[in-house]
Every structure is written in C-alpha cells, then in structure tokens.
C-alpha positions, 0 to 999 in steps of 0.5 A: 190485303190480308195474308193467310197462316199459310202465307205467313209460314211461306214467308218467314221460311224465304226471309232474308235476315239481313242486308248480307244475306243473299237471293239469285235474281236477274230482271230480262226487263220482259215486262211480263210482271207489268202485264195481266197480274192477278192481284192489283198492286196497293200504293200508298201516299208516298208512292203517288208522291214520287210517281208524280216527282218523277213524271213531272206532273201534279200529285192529282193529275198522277193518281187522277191518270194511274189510279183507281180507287175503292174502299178496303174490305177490313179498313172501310178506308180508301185504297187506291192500286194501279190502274191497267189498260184494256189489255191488262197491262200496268197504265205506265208501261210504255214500250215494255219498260217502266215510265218511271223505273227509278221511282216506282212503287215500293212494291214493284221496286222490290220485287221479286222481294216482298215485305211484312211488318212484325207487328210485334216489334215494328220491324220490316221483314223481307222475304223471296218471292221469287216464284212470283216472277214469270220471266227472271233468271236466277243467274245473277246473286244479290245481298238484301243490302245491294237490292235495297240500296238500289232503288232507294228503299231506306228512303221510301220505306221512311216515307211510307212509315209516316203515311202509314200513320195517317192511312192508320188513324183513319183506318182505324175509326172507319173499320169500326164503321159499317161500309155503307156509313162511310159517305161520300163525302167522308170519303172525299176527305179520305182522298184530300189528306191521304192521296191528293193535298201534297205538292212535289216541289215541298217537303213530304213529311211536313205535308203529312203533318198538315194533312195530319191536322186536317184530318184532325180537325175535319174528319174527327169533327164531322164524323166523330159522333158515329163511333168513340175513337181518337184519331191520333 
C-alpha cells in the first residue's frame, strides 16, 4: 500500500522517537476496529506463520481460512489481507474478541501505532495513528517501549524483516513485468514460497532460506527470460 506526501508529513509529525516517548491510549476491547475497515489489513509470511502456531493448525489451512489473495498494483507480486464475513467483520473475530490476540498480525498489534521504513537508513519508524481508532480512550499513557514489548514486536519485526527479502526479490522482478504476464502458475509459485511452504513446528528463518533457493532456482529458471534481474 503506498502512502502519499501528505501521509508521510502526518507521519513524521506523530513519530515517536524512541522507546521512552510516550502516547495515551486505553483498548475498551469494542472490536469496533475488527469491523467494517476501509482499507484491508496486508500481512506477511511471518504474520500467517503465527496466526497458524497460535490456532493450532496448518500454515495452509490459516491463510486457506483467513486470507484472500491478489496481486499488488506496483509489485505485480501476490499479496494476501485479511478475509472478512458478510457483515465486514475481521474472519477471527469470535464473540468481539480477537481468536488469536497474542499472536496477531503486526499491524493490528500495534495499533493505534503505525510503522514505516526509512528507506535511507533501514530504520522502522513509528508513529501515532490514534485518530484512527473509533472506540479507545486516551486515559491511559505508554512509552513506545512498553507498547512494543507487549506484544512481542522485536521478535515479529526480525521475522518479518527476513520475509521481506524474499517478498523483495520476487517483487522485484515482477514489477518489471506487465500484470497480465504474471501467469498462474508464476503465481502459484509466489504463494509455494512466500505464504504456504512453512511448517509451525520448524525453524521460520531456515524456512525462508529454503524457500529462498526454491525461488532461486524455480521462479528465476522458469521465467528469467521474460525480464534480465537476479533474484537475490
């Protein structure tokens, strides 16, 4: 998803520098956040990971379940959000609470925080989304580091800074290529390596690195005559 200048300026102005600076925010656990968004919520590899750890099921039955899928409109790469019921609510809402609260997608952990990377320096930077939320208060104050810590947010952001190499190096070629080139089965070997060819009960980093030489040698062999990239 792709912000505009004027997003970037509303960012940086509600950045929190660092762990010990501050933002008031109190979650009344409405669920009004789960319901009816307008934009779809983007997760990653890492996220569908442990949405499957902490349901107790498959990777592929998860994302098969939670998920829909579609190519991004700069990336041409396959990009899958949160699916939603009929009523618009967030498919693991159950009896307005969370199915897996403690191992949520980055995104809806941190919120009402957003995040960015500088593409300069590699940095995460996050900011106050608060106007965001429909049904918080703001009598409660948190430094950065006490919101991060809570939900476990060094660890996730470490997992999803490998996937995103991966998710990059696909992106990458496929962005050089018109979206009607990007066949079936190219994508069926996008979804192999970046969403469904892990297993809960391994390591997730040497996962990617496996998924990493898949890619290598089955997408960059197949389709490497179409565009002149590395995928690296």
């Amino acid at each position: 998803m792709s912000f505009t200048q004027d997003d970037y300026k509303r960012f940086m102005a509600n950045a929190l520098k660092g762990r010990d600076d501050t933002f008031r925010f109190e979650c009344k656990m409405c669920g009004k956040c789960c319901r009816r968004r307008e934009k779809p919520i983007i997760i990653n590899g890492a996220d569908t990971f442990r949405m499957a750890k902490a349901l107790g099921v498959p990777v592929e039955k998860a994302i098969l379940e939670h998920t829909k899928a579609h190519l991004g409109d700069a990336t041409h790469a396959l990009v899958i959000t949160l699916k939603e019921r009929l009523d618009g609510s967030c498919s693991l809402l159950r009896k307005g609470h969370c199915m897996i609260q403690d191992a949520k997608p980055a995104v809806c952990a941190l919120f009402p925080l957003g995040r960015m990377m500088d593409m300069r320096s590699g940095e995460i930077i996050y900011f106050n989304n608060q106007d965001s939320c429909i049904g918080g208060s703001t009598e409660k104050v948190w430094t950065l580091g006490e919101w991060l810590d809570m939900f476990h947010a060094e660890e996730t952001e470490h997992m999803s800074a490998a996937w995103n190499k991966l998710f990059t190096g696909i992106s990458a070629l496929t962005a050089k290529m018109s979206v009607k080139n990007v066949t079936d089965e190219m994508q069926a070997v996008m979804a192999h390596v970046l969403y469904f060819n892990y297993d809960t009960s391994r390591d997730f980093y040497e996962q990617i690195e496996e998924n990493k030489e898949i890619a290598k040698k089955t997408f960059w062999d197949e389709f490497h005559r179409k565009i002149n990239y590395d995928l690296r």
